[in-house]
C-alpha positions in Angstrom: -30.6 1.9 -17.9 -30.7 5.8 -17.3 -34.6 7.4 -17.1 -34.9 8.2 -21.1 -32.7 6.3 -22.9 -34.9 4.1 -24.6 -36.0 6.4 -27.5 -32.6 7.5 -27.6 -31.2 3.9 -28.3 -34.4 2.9 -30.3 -33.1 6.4 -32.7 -29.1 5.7 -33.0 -29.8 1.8 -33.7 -31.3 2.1 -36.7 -31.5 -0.8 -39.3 -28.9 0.9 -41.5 -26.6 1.3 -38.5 -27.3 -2.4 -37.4 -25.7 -3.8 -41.2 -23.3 -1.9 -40.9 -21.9 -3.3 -37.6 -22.4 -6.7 -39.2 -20.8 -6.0 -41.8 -18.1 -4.6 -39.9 -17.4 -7.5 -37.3 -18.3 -10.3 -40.1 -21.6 -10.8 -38.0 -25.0 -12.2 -39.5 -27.6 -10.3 -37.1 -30.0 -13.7 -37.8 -27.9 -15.7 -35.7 -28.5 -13.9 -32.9 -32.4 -13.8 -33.9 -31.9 -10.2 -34.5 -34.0 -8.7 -37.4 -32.9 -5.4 -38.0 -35.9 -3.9 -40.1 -38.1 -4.7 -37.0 -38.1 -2.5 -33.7 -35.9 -3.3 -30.8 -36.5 -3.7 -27.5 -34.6 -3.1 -24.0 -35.2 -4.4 -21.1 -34.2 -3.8 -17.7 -33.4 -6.3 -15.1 -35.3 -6.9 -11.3 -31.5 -5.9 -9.3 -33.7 -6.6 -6.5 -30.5 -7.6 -4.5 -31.8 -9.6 -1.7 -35.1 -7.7 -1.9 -33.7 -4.8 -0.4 -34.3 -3.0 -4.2 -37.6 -5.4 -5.1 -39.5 -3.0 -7.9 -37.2 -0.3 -8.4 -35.8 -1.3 -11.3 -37.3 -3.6 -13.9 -39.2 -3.6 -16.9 -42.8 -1.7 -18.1 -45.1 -3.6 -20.2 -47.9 -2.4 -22.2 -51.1 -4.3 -23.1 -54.2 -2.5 -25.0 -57.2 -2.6 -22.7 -55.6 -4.2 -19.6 -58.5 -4.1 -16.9 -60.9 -5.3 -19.5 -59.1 -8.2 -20.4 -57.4 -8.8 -16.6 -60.9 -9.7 -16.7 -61.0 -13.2 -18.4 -57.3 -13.9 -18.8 -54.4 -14.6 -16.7 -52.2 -11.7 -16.0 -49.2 -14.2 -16.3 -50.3 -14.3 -19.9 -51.3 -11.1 -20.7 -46.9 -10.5 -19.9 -46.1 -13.1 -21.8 -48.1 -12.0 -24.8 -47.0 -8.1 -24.5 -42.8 -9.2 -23.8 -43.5 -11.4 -27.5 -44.4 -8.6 -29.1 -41.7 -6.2 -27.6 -44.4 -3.5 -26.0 -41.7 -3.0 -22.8 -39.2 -0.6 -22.0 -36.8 -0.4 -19.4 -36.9 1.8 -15.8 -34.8 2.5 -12.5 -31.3 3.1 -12.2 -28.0 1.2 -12.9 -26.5 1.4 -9.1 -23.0 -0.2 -10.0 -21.7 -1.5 -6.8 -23.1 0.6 -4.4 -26.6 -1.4 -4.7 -24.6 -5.0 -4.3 -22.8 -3.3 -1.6 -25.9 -2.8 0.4 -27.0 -6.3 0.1 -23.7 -7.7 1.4 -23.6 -5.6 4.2 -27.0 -6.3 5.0 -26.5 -10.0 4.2 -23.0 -10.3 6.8 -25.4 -8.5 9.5 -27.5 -11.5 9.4 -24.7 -14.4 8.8 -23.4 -12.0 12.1 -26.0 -12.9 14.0 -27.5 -16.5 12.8 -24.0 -18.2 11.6 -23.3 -21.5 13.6 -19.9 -23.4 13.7 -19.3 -24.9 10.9 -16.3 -27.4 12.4 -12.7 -27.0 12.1 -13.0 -30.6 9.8 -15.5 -29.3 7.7 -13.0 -26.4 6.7 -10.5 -28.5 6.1 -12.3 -30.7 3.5 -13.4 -27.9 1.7 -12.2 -27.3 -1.7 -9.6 -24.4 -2.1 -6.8 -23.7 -1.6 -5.0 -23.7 1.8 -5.2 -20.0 2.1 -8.7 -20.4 1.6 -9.0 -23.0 4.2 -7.2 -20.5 6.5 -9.4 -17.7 5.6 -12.4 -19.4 6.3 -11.2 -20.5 9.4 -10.2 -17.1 10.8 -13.5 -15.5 9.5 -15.8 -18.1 11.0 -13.7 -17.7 14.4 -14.2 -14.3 14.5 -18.1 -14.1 13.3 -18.2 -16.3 16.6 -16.7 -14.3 18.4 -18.7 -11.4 17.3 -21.7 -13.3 18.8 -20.7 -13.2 22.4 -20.6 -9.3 22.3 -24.5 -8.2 22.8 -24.1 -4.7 22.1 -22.7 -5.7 18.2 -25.2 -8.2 18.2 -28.4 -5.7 18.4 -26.3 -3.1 16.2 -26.4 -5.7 13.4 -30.0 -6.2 14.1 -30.4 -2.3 14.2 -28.4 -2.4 10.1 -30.6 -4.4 8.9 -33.7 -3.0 10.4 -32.6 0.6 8.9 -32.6 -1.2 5.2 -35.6 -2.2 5.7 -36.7 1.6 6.2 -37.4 0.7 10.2 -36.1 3.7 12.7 -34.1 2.8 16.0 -35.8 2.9 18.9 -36.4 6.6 20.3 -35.0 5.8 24.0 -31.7 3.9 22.2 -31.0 7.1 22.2 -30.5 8.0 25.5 -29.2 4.5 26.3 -26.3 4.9 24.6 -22.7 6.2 25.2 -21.9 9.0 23.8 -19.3 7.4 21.2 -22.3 5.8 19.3 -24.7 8.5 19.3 -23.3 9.0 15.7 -24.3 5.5 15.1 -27.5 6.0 15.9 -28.1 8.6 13.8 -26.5 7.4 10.7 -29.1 4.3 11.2 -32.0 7.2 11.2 -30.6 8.9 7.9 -30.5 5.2 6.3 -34.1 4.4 7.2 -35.4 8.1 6.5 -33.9 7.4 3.0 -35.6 4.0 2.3 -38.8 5.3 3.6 -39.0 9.0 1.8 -36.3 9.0 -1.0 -35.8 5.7 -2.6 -34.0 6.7 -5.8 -31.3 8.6 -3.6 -31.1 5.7 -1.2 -28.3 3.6 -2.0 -25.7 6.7 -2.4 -27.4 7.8 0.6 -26.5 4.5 2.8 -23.0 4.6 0.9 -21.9 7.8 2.0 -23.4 7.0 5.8 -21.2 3.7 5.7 -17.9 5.6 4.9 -19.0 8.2 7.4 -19.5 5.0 10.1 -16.2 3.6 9.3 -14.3 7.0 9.5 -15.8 7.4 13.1 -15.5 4.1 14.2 -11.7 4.0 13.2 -11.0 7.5 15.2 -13.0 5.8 18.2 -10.6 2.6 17.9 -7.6 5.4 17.7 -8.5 7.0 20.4 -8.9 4.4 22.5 -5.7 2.4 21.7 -3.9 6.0 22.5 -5.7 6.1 25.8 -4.7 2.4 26.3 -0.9 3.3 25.9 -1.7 6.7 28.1 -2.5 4.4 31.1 0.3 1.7 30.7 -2.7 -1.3 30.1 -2.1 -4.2 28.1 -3.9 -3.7 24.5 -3.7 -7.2 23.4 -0.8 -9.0 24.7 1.1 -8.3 27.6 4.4 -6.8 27.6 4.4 -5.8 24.4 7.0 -5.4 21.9 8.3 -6.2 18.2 10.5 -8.9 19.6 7.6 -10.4 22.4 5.2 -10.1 19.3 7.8 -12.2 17.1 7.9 -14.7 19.5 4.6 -15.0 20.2 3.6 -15.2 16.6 3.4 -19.1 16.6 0.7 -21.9 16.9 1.8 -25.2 18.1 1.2 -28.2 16.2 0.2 -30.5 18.9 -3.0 -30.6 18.9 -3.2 -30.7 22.9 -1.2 -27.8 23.7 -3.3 -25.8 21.2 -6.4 -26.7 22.8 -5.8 -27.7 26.2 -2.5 -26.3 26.7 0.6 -28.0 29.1 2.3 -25.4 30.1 5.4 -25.8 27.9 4.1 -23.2 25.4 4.8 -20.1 26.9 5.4 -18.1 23.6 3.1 -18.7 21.4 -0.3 -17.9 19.9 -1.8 -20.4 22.7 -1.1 -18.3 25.2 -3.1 -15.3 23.8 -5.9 -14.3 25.6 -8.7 -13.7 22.5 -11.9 -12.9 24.6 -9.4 -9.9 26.5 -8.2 -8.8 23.5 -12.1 -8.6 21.9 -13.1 -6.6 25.1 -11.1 -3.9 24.7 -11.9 -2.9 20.8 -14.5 -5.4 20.1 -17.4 -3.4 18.9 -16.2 -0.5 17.1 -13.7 -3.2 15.7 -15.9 -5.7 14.3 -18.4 -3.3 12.5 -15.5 -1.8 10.7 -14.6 -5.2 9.7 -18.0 -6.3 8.1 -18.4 -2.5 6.8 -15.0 -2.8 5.0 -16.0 -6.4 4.4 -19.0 -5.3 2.2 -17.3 -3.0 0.3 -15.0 -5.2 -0.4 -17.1 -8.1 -1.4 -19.4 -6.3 -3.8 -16.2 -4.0 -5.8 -14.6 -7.6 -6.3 -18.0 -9.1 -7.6 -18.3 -6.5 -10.6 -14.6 -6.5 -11.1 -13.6 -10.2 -11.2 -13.5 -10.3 -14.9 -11.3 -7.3 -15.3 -8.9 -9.5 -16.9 -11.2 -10.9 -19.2 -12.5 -7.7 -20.3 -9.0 -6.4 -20.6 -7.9 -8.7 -22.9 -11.3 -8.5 -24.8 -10.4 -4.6 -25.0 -7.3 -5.0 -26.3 -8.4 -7.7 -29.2 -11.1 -4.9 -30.3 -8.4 -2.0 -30.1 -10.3 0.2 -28.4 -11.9 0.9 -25.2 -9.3 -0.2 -23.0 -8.9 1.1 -19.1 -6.6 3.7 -18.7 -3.3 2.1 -17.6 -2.3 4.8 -14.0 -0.8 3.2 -11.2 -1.3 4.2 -7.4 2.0 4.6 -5.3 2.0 3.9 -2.1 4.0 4.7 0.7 4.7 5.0 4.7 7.0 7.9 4.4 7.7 10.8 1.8 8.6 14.1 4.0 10.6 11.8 6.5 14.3 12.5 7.7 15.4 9.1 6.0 16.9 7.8 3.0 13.6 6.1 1.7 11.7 9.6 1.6 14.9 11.3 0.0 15.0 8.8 -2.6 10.8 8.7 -3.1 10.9 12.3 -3.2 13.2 12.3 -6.3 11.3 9.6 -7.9 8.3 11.5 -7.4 9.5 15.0 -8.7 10.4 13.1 -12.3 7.4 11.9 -12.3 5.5 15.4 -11.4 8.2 17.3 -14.7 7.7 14.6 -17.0 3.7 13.9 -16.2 3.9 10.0 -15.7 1.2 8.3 -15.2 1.6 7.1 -11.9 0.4 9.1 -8.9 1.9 8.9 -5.1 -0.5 8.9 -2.0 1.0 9.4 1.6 -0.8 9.4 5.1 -0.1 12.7 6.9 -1.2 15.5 8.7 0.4 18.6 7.5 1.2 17.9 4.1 -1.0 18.9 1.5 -2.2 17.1 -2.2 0.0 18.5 -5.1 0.2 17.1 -9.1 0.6 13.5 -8.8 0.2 13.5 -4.9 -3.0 12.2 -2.9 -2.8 13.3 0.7 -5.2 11.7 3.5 -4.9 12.6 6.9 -4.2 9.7 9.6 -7.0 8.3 11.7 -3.8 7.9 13.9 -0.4 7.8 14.4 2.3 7.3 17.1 6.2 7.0 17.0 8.1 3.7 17.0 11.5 5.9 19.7 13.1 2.4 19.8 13.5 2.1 16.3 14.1 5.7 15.8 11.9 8.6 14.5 10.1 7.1 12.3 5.7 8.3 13.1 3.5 5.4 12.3 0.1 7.0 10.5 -2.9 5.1 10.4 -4.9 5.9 6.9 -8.3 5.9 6.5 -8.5 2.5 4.2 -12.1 3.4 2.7 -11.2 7.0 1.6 -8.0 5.8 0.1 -10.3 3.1 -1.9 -12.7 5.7 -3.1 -9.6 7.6 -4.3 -8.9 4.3 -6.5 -11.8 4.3 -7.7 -12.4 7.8 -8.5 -9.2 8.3 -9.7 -9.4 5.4 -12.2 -6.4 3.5 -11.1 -5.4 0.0 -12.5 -2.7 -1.3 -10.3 -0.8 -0.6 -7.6 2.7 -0.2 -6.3 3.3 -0.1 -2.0 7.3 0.8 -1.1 6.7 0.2 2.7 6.2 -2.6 4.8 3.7 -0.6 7.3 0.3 0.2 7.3 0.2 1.0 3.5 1.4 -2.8 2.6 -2.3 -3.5 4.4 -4.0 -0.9 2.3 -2.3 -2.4 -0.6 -3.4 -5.7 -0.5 -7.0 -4.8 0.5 -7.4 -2.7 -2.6 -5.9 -5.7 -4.9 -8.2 -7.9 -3.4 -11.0 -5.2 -3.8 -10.1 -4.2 -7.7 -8.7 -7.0 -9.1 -5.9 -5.6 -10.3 -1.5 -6.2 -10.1 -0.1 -5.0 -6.9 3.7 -4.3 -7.1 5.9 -3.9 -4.1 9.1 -1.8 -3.9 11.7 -2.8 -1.8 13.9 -0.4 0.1 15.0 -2.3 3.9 16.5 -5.4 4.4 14.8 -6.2 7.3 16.3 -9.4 8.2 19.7 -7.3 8.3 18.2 -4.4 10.3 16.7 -7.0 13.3 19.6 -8.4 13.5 21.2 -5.4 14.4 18.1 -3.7 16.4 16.8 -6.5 18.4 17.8 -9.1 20.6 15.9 -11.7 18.4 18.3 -15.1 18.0 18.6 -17.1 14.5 15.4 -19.2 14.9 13.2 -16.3 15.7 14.3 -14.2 12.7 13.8 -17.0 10.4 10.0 -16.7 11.6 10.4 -13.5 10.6 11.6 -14.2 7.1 9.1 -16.7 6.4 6.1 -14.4 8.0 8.4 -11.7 4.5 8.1 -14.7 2.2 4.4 -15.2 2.8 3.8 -11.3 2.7 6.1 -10.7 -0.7 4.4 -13.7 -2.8 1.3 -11.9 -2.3 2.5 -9.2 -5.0 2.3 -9.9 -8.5 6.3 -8.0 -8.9 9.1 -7.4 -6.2 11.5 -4.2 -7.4 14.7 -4.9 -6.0 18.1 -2.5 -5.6 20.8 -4.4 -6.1 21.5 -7.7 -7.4 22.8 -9.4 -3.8 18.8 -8.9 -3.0 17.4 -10.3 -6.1 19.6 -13.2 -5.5 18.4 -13.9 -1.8 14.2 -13.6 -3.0 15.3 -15.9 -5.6 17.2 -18.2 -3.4 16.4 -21.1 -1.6 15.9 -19.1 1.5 12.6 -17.1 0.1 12.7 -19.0 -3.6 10.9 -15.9 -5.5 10.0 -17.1 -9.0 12.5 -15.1 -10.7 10.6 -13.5 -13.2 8.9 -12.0 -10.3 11.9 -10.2 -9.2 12.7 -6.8 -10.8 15.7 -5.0 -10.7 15.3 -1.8 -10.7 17.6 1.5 -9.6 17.3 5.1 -7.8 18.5 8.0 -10.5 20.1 11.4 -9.8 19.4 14.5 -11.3 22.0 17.3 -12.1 23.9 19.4 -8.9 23.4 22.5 -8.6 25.8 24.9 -9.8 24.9 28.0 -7.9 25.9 25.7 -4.4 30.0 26.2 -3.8 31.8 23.9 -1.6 31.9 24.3 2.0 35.3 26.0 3.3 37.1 23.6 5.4 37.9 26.1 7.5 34.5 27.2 9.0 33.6 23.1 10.1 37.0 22.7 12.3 39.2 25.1 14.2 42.9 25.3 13.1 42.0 23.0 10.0 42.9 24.4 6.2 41.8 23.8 3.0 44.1 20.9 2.5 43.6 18.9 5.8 42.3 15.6 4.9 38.2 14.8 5.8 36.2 12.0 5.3 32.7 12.7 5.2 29.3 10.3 6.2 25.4 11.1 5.7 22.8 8.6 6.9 20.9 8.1 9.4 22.1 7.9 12.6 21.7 4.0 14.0 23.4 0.9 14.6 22.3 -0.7 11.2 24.3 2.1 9.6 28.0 0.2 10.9 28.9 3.8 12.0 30.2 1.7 15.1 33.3 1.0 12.4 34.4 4.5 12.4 36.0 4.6 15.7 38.3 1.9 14.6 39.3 2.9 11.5 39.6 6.1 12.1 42.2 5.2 14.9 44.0 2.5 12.3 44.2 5.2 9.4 45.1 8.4 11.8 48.6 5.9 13.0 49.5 7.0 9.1 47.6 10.0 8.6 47.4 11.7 11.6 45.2 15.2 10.8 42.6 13.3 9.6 39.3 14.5 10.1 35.8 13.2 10.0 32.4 14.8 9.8 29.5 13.6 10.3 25.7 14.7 8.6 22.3 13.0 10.2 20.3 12.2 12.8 18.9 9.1 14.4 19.2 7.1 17.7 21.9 6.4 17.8 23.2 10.3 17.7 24.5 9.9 21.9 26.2 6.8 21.7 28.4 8.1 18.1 29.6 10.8 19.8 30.5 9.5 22.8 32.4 6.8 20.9 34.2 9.7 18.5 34.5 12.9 20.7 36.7 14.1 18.7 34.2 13.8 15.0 32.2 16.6 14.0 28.3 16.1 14.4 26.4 18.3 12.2 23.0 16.8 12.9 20.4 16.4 9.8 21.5 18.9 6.8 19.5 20.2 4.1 19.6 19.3 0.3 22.1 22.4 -0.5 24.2 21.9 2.8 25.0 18.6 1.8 26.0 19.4 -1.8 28.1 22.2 -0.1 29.7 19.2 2.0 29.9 16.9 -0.8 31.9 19.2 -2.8 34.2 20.6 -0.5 35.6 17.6 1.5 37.3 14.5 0.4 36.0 11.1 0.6 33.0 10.0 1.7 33.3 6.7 3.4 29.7 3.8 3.7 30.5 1.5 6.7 27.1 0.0 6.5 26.3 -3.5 4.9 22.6 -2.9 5.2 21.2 -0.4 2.5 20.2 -1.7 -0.5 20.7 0.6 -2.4 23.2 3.8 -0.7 21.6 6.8 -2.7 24.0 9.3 -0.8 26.8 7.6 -2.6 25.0 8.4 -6.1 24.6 12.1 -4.2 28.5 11.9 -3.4 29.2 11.2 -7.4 27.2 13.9 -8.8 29.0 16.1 -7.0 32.6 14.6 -7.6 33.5 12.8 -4.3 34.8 9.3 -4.6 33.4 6.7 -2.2 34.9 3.7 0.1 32.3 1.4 1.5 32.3 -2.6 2.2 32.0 -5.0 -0.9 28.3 -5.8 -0.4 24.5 -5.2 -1.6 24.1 -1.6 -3.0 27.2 -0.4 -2.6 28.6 -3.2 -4.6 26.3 -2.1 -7.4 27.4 1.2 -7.4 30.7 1.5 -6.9 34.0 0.4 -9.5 36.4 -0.7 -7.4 39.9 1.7 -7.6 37.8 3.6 -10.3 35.8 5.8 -8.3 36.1 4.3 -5.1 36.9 1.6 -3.2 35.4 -2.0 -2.1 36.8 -3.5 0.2 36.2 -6.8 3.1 37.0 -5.5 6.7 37.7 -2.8 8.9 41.9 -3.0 8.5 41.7 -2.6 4.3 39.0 0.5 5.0 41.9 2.3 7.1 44.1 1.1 4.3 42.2 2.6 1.4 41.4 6.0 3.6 45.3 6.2 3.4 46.0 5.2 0.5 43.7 7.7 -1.1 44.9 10.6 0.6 48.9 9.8 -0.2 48.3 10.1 -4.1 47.0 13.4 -5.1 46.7 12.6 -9.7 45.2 9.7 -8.7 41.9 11.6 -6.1 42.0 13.6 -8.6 41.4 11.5 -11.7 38.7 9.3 -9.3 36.7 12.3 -8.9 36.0 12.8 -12.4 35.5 9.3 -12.7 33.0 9.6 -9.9 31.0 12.5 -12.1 30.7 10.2 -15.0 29.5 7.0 -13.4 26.6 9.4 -11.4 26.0 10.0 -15.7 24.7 6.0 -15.7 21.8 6.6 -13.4 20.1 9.0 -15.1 16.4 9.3 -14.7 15.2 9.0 -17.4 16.0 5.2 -18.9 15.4 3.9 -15.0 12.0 5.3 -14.8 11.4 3.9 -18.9 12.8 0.3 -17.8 10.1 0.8 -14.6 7.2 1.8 -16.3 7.7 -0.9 -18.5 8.1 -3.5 -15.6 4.7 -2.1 -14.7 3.4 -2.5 -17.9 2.9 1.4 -18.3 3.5 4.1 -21.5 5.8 6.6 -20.7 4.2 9.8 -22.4 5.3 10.6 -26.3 7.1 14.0 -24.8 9.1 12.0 -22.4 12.6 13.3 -22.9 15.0 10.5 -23.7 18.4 11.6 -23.0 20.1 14.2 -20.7 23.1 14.2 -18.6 23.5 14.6 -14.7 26.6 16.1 -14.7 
């Protein structure tokens, strides 16, 4: 209870004031042996918290005369009589978490350094759940582990010290390595604080944690860059996405987990743990308990949220605000996910939704409805293409969360974010939503050298991941039907469909002249027209064939091609004679869209294909394969084509091109299916998925065309 409240609260609850919220709620104030014609009295608790906060908060009591009569009676009471007869009043200060968060991290500093092993059978006959069993388990092992490293031994000795108001020694200073010099000072501010400003102290120790953690992470960055620099091995050797995969296994027999024999080359056995410790151990592990505290004390004062939520709602009033935090890997990307967020996002910045995006990136800068944090780190998957891998600062984006008022979540990217995602819904108590956008299992297939039994590790490692999230959004119904198969068996109410919208073209864009994209080519030369990225999961390794099966009927036919990837080299060298154009703006593809022909979708992977709602809205019909989003999309010989194989694809491309009404009648057609994915009913059917209002001005009905 704040400083001067009391008198305050003594003055608005008056005894008139108290009937009247009886009467009110059908309350009689004497069952709760509340009489309201007599004064009232507040009293405020010990929150000692371990006895880091012993006699900062509590309660003042007053007795008439008290060193006379301490004199010949007990003080014990002398309390008793004064709390009878209500002479208290409350002081100190309501420290919400940041108080509990203290203690915790104060209390894992000493389980750091005094836990013993509990025994691998003793975890197992624990009650809980198996994920419980497993979490226990990995926590214990690596609170071990911790205990073999001296130098985070003595830091956790150093902690809890510094809460106890006790400096560092002076000479630790000159022992140390430069990189922790900033520890040791952030332990001096902590103990200067308990010692000579108590009332400021836990926002004090709070704000030095975050700092801790934000250096610590850039130290563990900086040294897994340097790592890579110098070819060593971080934690396994030769590593890779597919050596990782294979290696993510335990064995079951209980001797070759233990003792080993030599047949289990690629698994989890064969990890060195004490080399992979060594190389990030210490700033590692204090990040982990510092992140661990946080998250143990938010979750303590929000594990009722539910509770209290429902409470809310029964009373009408005082309910949380209902905002959701979208997260995602990639906005500003050269990719199909990014294109399709940043449209989702721009409705939701026009029509003020109440769901905000947050990204990890370097350059970009906050906007309306757009967090920004910049990365700890970040590095660039070039096997896999040009995607850049940013590392967020997990604390910062928490005390965004927080700040911001947020009640659930939504992540759209397997990556760091699904991480962040997780650790926030375990932090807040609240729904966590994932978006899907990748069909992974398709894109390994066609990216890796993985065989069956390895991707199925794969799936099952998805499986685990996805039933983690209270809702899946999904693009197309093939997809919902393999999460709610027997492969991942989703529950199906779990399983959301959901769609990507378009907004209107742009009328002041004019199509692009034939002319200017091929030499000798006019206006009515036929084109086909692609944009995606520029990979193997694409099937752009398709076109060579049909193009040479539809050009034995249609012989100046043309193809160009719009995007980038890696992939770009080996396309062209397959199809010397197809134009390249390389990654094209927003306009330049509308000018494309409208002035070629057909635009033709080889690939089986997207879930979705948002350039073929982009092809619609500007008129072009589409051919693509009979399969996931494209199957969704598409009405088969109304505005496009669907079709099995590689021979009916040449087929239609003809076929198309050999009956002028009938182009001509599919392109209008086109225009009025792109009508059925407009935004404004999608983004209504997904705020209500995510149990958000849509705002009272929320338009309810325009056209894209």
């Amino acid at each position: 209870m704040a400083k001067c409240s009391y008198f305050e609260l003594d003055a608005k609850l008056n005894p008139q004031k108290i009937k009247q919220y009886a009467l009110r709620h059908g309350l009689n104030p004497a069952d709760f042996g509340v009489d309201p014609n007599k004064p009232k009295v507040f009293t405020g608790g010990t929150d000692d918290h371990t006895g880091i906060f012993a006699g900062q908060c509590g309660s003042w009591l007053y007795v008439p005369n008290l060193q006379e009569r301490l004199k010949i009676e007990q003080p014990s009471a002398l309390a008793l009589e004064a709390i009878k007869l209500g002479n208290m009043a409350p002081f100190g200060q309501v420290g919400e978490n940041q108080k509990l968060n203290i203690s915790l991290l104060d209390y894992f500093a000493q389980v750091a350094i005094k836990i013993k092993d509990p025994g691998l059978l003793r975890i197992l006959l624990h009650r809980g759940s198996a994920w419980d069993k497993i979490s226990r388990f990995a926590i214990s092992n690596v609170m071990l582990e911790m205990q073999k490293n001296k130098k985070t031994m003595k830091f956790f000795s150093f902690v809890h010290d510094a809460l106890q108001g006790k400096k560092p020694n002076k000479l630790l200073k000159w022992q140390v390595s430069k990189d922790y010099k900033f520890c040791i000072h952030q332990l001096e501010k902590i103990a200067d604080a308990k010692r000579n400003n108590p009332e400021a102290f836990p926002t004090i120790v709070n704000n030095t944690m975050n700092e801790l953690f934000t250096h610590l992470n850039l130290l563990i960055a900086k040294r897994i860059r340097n790592a890579i620099e110098n070819n060593k091995d971080i934690l396994l050797d030769g590593f890779s996405a597919e050596e990782l995969t294979r290696k993510l296994e335990i064995p079951s027999q209980l001797t070759a987990l233990f003792l080993g024999n030599g047949k289990h080359k690629d698994n989890m056995s064969n990890i060195n743990m004490s080399k992979a410790l060594d190389n990030l151990s210490f700033p590692l592990l204090i990040s982990l308990i510092l992140a661990g505290s946080s998250l143990a004390s938010t979750r303590v004062l929000y594990e009722n949220r539910h509770l209290l939520n429902q409470f809310a709602k029964k009373l009408g009033k005082n309910q949380h605000t209902k905002r959701a935090l979208f997260l995602t890997d990639t906005l500003l990307d050269k990719n199909g996910v990014s294109t399709s967020l940043s449209g989702k996002l721009n409705e939701i910045q026009q029509s003020n939704l109440p769901i905000d995006f947050l990204i990890c990136h370097s350059e970009a800068q906050s906007a309306s409805h757009l967090h920004v944090v910049k990365p700890i780190s970040e590095f660039n998957i070039e096997r896999y293409g040009e995607q850049t891998i940013r590392i967020p600062d997990i604390m910062e984006i928490a005390r965004i969360f927080y700040e911001g008022g947020y009640d659930r979540i939504v992540c759209s990217t397997e990556g760091p974010m699904t991480i962040v995602s997780m650790f926030l819904q375990q932090m807040f108590n609240v729904p966590n939503f994932f978006f899907m956008h990748t069909d992974w299992i398709d894109f390994i297939k066609h990216n890796t050298d993985l065989n069956q039994y390895e991707r199925d590790r794969v799936r099952r490692l998805m499986r685990a991941l996805y039933n983690r999230y209270d809702g899946i959004f999904v693009l197309n119904q093939e997809h919902k039907a393999w999460l709610t198969g027997y492969q991942m068996k989703l529950p199906t109410e779990k399983v959301l469909l959901t769609a990507h919208h378009m907004r209107p073209r742009n009328q002041q864009i004019k199509a692009i002249d034939k002319t200017s994209l091929i030499a000798g080519a006019t206006n009515n030369t036929p084109m086909i027209f692609i944009a995606c990225r520029i990979s193997e999961e694409k099937g752009l390794f398709d076109l060579p064939k049909i193009i040479e099966l539809a050009k034995q009927r249609l012989p100046d036919l043309k193809i160009v091609i719009a995007g980038s990837g890696p992939a770009t080299e080996k396309l062209q060298q397959a199809m010397p004679d197809a134009i390249l154009l390389g990654w094209q703006s927003k306009e330049q593809l509308a000018s494309l869209y409208l002035g070629l022909d057909l635009f033709i979708f080889p690939s089986r992977f997207d879930t979705f294909g948002n350039v073929i709602l982009e092809a619609f809205v500007h008129g072009m019909p589409t051919l693509a394969y009979d399969c996931k989003g494209p199957k969704d999309i598409i009405q088969h010989n109304v505005n496009g084509y669907l079709v099995e194989d590689i021979a009916t694809m040449a087929d239609k491309v003809v076929e198309f091109f050999a009956n002028p009404s009938k182009r001509k009648k599919m392109r209008q057609q086109a225009v009025q299916r792109a009508n059925e994915y407009q935004a404004e009913p999608i983004m209504d059917q997904f705020l209500a998925d995510l149990g958000l209002d849509a705002p009272l001005s929320y338009p309810k009905h325009k056209t894209v065309a």
